[in-house]
VOPAGU-2260 file (C-alpha; in pm, 1 decimal, decimal comma):
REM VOPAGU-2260
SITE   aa  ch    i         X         Y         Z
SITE  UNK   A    0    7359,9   19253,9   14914,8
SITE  UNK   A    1    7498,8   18963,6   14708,0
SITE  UNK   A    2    7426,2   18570,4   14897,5
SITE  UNK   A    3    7791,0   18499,1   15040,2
SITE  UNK   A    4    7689,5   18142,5   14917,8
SITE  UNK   A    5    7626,2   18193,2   14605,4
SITE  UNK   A    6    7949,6   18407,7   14588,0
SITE  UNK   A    7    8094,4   18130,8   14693,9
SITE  UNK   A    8    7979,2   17884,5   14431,3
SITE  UNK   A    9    8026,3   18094,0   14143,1
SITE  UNK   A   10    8436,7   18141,5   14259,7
SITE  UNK   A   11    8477,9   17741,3   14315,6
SITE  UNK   A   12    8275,7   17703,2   13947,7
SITE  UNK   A   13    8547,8   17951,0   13769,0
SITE  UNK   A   14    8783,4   17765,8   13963,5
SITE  UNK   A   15    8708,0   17407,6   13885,9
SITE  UNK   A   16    8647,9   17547,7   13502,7
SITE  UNK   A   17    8993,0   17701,9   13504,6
SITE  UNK   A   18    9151,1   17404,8   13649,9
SITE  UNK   A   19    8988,1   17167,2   13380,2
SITE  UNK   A   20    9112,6   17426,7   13108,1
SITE  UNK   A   21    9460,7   17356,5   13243,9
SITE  UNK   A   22    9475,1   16999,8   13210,2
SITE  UNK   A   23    9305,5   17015,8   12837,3
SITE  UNK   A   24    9603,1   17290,4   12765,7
SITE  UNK   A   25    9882,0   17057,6   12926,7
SITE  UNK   A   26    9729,1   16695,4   12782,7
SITE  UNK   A   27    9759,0   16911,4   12428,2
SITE  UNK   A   28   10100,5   16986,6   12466,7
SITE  UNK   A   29   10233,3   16644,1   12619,0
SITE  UNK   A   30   10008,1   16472,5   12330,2
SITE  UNK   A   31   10195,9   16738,8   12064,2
SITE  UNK   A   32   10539,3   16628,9   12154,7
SITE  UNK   A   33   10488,5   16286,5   12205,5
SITE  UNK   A   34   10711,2   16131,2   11892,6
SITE  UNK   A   35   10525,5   15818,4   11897,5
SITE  UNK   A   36   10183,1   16006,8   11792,6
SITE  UNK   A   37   10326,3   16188,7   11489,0
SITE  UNK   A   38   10093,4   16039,4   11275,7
SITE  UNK   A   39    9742,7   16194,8   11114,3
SITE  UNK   A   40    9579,0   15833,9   11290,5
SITE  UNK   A   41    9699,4   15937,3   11622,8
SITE  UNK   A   42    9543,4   16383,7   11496,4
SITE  UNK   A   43    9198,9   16202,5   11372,1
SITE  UNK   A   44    9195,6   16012,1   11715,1
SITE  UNK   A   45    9238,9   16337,5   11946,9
SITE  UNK   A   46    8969,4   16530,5   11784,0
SITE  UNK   A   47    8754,8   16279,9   11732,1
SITE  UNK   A   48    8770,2   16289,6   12133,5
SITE  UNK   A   49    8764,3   16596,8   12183,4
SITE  UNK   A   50    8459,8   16684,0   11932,0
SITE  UNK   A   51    8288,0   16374,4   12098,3
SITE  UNK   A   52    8330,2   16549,1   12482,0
SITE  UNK   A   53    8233,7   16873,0   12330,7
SITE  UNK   A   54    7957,7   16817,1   12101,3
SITE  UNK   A   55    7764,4   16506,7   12228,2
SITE  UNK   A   56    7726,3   16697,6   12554,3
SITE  UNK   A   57    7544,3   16966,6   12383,7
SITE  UNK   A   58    7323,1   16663,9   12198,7
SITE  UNK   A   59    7437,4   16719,3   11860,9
SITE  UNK   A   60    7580,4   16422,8   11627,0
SITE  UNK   A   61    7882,9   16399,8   11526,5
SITE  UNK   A   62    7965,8   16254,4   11211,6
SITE  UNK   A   63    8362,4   16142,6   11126,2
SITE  UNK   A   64    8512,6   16070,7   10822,3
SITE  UNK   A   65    8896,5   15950,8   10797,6
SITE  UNK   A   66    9138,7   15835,0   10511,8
SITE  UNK   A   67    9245,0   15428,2   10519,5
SITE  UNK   A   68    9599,0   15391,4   10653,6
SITE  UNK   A   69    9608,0   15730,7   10819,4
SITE  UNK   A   70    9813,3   15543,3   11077,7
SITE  UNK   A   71   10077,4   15539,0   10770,4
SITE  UNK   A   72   10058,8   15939,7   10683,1
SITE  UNK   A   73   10318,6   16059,3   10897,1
SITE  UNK   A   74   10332,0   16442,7   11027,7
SITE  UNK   A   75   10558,6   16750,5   11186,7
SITE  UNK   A   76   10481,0   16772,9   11499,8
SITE  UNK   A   77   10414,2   17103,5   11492,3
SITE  UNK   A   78   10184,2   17065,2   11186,8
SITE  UNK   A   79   10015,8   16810,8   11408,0
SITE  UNK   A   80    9976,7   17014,0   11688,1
SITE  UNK   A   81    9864,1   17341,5   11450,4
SITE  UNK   A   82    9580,0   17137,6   11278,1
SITE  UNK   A   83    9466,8   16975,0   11549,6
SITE  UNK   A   84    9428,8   17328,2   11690,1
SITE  UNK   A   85    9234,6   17426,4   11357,5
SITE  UNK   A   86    8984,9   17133,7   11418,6
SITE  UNK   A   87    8999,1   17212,7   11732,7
SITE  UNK   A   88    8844,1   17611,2   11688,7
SITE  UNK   A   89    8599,3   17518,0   11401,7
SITE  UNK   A   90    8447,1   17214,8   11627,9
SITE  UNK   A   91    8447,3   17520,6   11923,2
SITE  UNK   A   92    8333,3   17742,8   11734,5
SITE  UNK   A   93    7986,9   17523,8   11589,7
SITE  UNK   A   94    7979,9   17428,5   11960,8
SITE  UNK   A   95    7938,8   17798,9   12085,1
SITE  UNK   A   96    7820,3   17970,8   11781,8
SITE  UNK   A   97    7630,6   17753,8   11557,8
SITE  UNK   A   98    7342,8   17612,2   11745,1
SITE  UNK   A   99    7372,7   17310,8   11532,2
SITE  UNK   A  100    7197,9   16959,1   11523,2
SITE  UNK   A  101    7444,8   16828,3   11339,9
SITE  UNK   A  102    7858,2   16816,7   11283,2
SITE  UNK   A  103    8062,2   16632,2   11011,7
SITE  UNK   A  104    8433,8   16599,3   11070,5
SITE  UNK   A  105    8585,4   16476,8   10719,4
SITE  UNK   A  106    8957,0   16426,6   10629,0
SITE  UNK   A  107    9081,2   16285,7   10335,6
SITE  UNK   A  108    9434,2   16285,6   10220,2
SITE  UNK   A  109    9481,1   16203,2    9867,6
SITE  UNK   A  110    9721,7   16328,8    9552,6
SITE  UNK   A  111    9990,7   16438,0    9848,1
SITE  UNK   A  112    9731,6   16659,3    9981,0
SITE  UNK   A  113    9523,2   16667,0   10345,7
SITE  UNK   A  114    9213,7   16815,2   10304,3
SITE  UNK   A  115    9010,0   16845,9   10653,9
SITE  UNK   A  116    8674,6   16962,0   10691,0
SITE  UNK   A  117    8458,1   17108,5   11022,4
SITE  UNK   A  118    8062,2   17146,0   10862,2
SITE  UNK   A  119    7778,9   17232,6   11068,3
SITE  UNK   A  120    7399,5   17265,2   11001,5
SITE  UNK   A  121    7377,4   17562,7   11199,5
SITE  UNK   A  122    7306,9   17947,8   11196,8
SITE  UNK   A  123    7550,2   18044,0   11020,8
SITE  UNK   A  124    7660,4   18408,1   10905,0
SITE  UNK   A  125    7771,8   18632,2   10649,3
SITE  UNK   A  126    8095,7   18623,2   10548,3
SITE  UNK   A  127    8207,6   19004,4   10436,8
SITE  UNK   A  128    8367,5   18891,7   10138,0
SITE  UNK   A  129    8228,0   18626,5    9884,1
SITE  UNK   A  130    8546,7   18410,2    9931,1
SITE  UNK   A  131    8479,3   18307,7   10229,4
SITE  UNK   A  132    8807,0   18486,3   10392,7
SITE  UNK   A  133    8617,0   18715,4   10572,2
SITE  UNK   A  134    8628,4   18774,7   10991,8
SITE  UNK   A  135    8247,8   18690,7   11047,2
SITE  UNK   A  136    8050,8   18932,6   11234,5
SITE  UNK   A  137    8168,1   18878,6   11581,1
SITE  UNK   A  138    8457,3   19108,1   11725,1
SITE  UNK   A  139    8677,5   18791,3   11847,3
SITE  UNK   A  140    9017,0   18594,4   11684,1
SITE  UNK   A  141    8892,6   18280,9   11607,8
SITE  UNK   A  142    8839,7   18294,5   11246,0
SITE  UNK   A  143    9133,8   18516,4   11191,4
SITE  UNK   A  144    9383,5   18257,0   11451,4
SITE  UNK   A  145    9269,7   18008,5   11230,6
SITE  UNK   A  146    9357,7   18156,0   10883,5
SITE  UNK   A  147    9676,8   18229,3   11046,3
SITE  UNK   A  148    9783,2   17876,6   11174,3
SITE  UNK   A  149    9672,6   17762,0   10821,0
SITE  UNK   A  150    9902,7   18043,9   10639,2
SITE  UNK   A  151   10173,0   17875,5   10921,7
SITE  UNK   A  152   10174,0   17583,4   10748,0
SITE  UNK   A  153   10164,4   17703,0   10393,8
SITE  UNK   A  154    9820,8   17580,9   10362,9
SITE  UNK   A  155    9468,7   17723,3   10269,6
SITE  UNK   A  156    9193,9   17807,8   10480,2
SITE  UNK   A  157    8826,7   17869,5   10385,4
SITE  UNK   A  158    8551,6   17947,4   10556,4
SITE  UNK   A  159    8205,2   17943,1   10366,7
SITE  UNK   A  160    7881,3   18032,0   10575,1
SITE  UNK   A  161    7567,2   18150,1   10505,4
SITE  UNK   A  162    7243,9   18258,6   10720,1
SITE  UNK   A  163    7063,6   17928,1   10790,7
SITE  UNK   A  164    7239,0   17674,8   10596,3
SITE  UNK   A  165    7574,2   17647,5   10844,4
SITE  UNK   A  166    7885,0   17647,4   10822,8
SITE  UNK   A  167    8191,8   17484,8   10655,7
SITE  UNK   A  168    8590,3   17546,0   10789,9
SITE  UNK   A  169    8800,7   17412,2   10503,7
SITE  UNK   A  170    9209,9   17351,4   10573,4
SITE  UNK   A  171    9376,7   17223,5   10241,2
SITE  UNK   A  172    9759,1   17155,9   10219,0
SITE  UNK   A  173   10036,8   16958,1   10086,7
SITE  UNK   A  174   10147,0   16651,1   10251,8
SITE  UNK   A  175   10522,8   16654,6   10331,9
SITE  UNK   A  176   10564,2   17040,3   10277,9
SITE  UNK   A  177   10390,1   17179,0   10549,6
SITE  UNK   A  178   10254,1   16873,3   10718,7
């Protein structure tokens, strides 16, 4: 027979983790409609937060890499709040997946184009196709969610992993078209 204590516990732990899931999920959306942050400074400055919580925890560095004047790139808001949720799978994804050491978050926007990068020094895994467009090996969304949001914007999504040498999550796309 189970410990009623321990019962106990394990409830008020899914509870307290569903609760804190909530307020992540409503900050997101208050933060995505908020006019005054429609800007890729005010993007960089959210996941650099959030990969900070999520990664230093786990005791791997995080690295972060940001254009000059990114307070002056403006953005949709739903293109802000799509690739912040990009970022925001690749950076869960290392977390959970990767067993990494070691994360670099680099944007740079240049030429009318955003180009933002999630690379790990992690696991890794094979890719089914040599593109890099392929599902992984594990059976859930993430990699295809993410190819999806990027198609959303009219941008391009790559994903280039191999065994033992990491992983890199690649979102490309033009500035003012679908940003």
């Amino acid at each position: 027979m189970a410990d009623p204590a321990a019962m106990e516990a394990t409830v008020l732990d899914q509870i307290g983790e569903t609760a804190r899931e909530l307020l992540e999920t409503t900050g997101d959306i208050v933060w995505a409609i908020d006019a005054r942050r429609d800007d890729l400074d005010s993007l960089l400055a959210r996941i650099r937060r959030f990969a900070g919580d999520l990664l230093e925890a786990r005791d791997v560095k995080v690295h972060f890499a940001a254009p000059p004047r990114a307070a002056d790139i403006a953005l949709r808001p739903e293109a802000k709040r799509e690739i912040y949720l990009i970022l925001k799978e690749a950076l869960c994804n290392a977390a959970k997946h990767a067993r990494a050491t070691e994360v670099r978050i680099d944007v740079a926007a240049a030429n009318g184009e955003l180009v933002a990068e999630v690379r790990d020094d992690g696991v890794g895994f094979v890719t089914p196709c040599p593109s890099g467009t392929g599902t992984g090996n594990g059976n859930g969304n993430g990699l295809r969610n993410l190819r999806e949001r990027a198609a959303e914007l009219g941008g391009r999504l790559t994903i280039e992993s191999t065994p033992g040498a990491g992983t890199c999550v690649r979102l490309t796309l033009r500035l003012g078209r679908g940003a």
